[in-house]
N, CA and C of each residue as an Amber inpcrd file, in Angstrom:
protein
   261
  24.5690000  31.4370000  20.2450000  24.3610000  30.2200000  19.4980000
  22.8610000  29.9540000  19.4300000  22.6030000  29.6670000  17.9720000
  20.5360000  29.4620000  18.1150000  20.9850000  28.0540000  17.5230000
  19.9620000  27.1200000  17.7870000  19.4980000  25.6830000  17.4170000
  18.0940000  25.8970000  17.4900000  17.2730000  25.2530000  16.3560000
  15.9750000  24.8300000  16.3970000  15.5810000  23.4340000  16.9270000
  15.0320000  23.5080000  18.0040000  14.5770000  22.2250000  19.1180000
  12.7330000  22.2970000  18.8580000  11.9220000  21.4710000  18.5170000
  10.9330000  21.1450000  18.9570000   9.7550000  22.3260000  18.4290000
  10.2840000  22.7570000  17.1490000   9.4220000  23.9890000  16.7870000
   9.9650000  25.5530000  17.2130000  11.0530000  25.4240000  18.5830000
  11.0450000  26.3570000  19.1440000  12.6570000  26.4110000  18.5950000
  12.5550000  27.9090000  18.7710000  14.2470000  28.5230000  18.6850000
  14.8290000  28.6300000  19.6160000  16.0450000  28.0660000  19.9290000
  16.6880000  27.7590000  21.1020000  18.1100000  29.0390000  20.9880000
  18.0110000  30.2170000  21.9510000  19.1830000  31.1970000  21.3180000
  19.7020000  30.7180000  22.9570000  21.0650000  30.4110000  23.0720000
  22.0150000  30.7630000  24.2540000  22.8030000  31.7380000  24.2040000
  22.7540000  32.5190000  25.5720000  23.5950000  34.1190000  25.5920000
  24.7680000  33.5950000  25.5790000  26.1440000  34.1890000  25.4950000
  27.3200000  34.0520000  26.0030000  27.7400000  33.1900000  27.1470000
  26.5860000  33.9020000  28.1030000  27.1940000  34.0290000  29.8800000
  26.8060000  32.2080000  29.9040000  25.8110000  31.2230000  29.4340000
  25.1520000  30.6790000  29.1750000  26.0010000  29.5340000  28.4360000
  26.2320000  30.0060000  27.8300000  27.7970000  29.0430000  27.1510000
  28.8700000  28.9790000  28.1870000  29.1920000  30.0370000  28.5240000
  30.5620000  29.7170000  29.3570000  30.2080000  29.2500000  30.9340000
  28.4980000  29.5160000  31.3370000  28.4370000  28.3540000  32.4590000
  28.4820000  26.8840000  31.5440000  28.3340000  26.6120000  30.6560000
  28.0530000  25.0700000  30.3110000  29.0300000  24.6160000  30.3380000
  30.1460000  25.3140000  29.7280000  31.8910000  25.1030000  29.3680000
  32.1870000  24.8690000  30.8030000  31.9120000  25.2400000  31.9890000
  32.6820000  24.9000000  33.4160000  31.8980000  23.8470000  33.8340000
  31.1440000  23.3640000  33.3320000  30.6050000  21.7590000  34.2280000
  31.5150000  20.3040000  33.4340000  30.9810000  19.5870000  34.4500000
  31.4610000  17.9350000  34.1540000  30.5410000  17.8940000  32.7040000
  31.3200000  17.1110000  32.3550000  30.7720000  16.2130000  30.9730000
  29.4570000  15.5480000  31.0070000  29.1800000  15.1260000  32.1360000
  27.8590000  13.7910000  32.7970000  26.7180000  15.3310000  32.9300000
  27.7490000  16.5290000  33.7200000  26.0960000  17.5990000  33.9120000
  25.8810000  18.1910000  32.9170000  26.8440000  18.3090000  31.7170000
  26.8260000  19.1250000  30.9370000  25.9270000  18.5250000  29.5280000
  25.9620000  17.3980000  29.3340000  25.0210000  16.0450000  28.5510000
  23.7880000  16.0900000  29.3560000  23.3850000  16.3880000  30.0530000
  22.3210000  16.3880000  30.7630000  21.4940000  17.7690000  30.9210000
  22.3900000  18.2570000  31.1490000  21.7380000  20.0920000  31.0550000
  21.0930000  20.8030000  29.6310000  22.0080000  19.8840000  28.7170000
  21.7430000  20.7190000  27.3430000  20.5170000  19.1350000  26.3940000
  20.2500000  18.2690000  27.0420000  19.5310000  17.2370000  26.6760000
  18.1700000  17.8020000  26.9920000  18.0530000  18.5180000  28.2910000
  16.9660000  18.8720000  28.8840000  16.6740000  20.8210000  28.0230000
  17.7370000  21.1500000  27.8770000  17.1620000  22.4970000  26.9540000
  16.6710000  22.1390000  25.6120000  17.5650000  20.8580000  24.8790000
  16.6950000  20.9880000  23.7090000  15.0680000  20.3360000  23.9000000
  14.6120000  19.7640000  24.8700000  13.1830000  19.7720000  25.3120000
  12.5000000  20.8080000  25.8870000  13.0700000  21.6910000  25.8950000
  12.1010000  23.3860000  26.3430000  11.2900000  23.2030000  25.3100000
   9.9590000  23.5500000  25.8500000   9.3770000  24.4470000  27.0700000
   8.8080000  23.3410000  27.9460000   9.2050000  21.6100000  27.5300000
   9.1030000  20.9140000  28.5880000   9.7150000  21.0850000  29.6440000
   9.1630000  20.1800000  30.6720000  10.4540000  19.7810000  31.9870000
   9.6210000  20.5690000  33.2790000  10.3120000  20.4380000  33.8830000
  10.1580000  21.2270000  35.5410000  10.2400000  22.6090000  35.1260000
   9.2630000  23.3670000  34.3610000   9.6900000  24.4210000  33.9130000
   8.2230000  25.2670000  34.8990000   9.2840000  26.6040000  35.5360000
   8.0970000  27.4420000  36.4750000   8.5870000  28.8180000  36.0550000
   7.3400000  29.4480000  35.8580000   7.7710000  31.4150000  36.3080000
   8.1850000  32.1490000  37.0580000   9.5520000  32.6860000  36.9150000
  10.0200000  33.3430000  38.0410000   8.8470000  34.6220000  38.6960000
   9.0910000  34.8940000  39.9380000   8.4090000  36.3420000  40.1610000
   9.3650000  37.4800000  39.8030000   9.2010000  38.7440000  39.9850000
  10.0400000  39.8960000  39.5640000   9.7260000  40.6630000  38.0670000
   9.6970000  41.5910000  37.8010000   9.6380000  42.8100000  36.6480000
   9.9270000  41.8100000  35.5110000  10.6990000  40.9910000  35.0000000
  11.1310000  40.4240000  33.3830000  10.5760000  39.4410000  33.5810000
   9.3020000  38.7770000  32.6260000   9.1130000  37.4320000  32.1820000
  10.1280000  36.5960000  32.2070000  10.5460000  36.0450000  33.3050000
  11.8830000  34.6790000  33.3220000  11.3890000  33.6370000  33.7650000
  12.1090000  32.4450000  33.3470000  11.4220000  31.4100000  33.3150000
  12.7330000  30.0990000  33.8110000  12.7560000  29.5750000  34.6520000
  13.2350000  28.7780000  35.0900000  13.2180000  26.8050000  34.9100000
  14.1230000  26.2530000  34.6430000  14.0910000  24.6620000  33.9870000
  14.7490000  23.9540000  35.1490000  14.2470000  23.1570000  36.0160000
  15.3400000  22.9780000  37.0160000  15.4840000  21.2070000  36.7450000
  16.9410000  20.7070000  36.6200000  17.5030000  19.9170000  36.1190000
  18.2200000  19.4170000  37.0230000  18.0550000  18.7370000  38.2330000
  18.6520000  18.1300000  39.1550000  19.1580000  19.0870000  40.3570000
  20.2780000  19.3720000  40.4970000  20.3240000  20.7360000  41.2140000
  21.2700000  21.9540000  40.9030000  20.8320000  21.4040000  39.2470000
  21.2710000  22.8730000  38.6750000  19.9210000  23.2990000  38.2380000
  19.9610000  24.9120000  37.6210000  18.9160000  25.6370000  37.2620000
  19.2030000  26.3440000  36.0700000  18.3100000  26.0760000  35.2460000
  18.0450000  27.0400000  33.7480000  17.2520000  27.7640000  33.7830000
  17.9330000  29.6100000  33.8210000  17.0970000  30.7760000  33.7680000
  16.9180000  31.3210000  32.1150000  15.8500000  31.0310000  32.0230000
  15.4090000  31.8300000  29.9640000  14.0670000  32.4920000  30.5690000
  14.0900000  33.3380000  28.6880000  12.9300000  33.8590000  28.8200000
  12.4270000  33.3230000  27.0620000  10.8900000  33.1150000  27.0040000
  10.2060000  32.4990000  25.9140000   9.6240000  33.7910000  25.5960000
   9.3670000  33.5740000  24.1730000   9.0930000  34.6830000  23.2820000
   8.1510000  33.4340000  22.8560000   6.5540000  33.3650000  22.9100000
   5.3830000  32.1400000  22.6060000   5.1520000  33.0510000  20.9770000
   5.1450000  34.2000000  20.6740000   4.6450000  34.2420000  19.7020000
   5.7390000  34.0520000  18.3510000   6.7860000  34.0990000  18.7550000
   8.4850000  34.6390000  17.8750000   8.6230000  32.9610000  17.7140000
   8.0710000  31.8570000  19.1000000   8.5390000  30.8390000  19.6740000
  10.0590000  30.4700000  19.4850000  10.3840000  30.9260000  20.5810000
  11.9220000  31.5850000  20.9300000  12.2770000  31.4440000  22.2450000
  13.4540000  30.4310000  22.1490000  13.7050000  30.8510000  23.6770000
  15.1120000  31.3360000  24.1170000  15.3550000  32.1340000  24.9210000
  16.3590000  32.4860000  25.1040000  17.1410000  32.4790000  26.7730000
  18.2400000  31.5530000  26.3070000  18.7300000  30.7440000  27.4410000
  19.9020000  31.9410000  28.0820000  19.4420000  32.2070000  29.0590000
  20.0390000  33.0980000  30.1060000  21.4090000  32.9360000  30.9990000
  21.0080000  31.9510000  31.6790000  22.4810000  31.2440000  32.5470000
  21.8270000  29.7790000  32.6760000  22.9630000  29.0690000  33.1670000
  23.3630000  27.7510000  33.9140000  23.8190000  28.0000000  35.2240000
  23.2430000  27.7540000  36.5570000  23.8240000  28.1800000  37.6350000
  23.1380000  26.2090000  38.4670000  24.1350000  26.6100000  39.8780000
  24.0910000  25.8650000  40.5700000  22.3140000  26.5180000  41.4170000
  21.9690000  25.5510000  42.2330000  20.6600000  26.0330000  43.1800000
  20.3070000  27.2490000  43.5350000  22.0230000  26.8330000  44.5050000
  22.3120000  27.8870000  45.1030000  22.2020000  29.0300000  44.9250000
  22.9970000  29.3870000  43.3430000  23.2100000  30.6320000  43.1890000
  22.5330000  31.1270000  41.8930000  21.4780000  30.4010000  41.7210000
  20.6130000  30.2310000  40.4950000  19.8580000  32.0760000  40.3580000
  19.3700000  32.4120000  41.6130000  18.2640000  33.2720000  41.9310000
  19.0720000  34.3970000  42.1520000  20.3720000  34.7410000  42.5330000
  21.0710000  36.0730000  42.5680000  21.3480000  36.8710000  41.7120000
  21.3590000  38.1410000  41.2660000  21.5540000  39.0310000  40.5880000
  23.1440000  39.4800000  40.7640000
């Protein structure tokens, strides 16, 4: 799914949709309020080999990666804290 947010192209993967589809209604209005404001927010660089980029939204976490020149972003998962950082 792409939406244009804020100049930027907003693409969500699959995996990315179907974490959004398993939250409450209250996290799920809140999670996707805060993506269409990317590349604002609590937004930091992961370390590791792939440019990833992390949105952290209470104590869930949004893993994307930005394409600055395409200005593109592409939304990876929805995970809890916890299990935000596992492969």
């Amino acid at each position: 799914m792409a939406t244009e947010g804020g100049g930027w192209t907003l693409v969500l993967a699959p995996a990315a949709l179907k974490d959004l589809k398993r939250l409450s209604k209250t996290d799920r209005e809140r999670i996707v309020a805060a993506i269409d404001r990317l590349p604002a927010g609590d937004v930091r660089r992961l370390r590791g080999p792939r440019p990833e980029w992390r949105l952290r939204v209470g104590d869930w976490r949004i893993r994307f990666e930005r394409d600055d020149q395409a200005r593109q972003i592409n939304v990876l998962a929805v995970r809890s804290r916890g299990s935000a950082y596992r492969r």
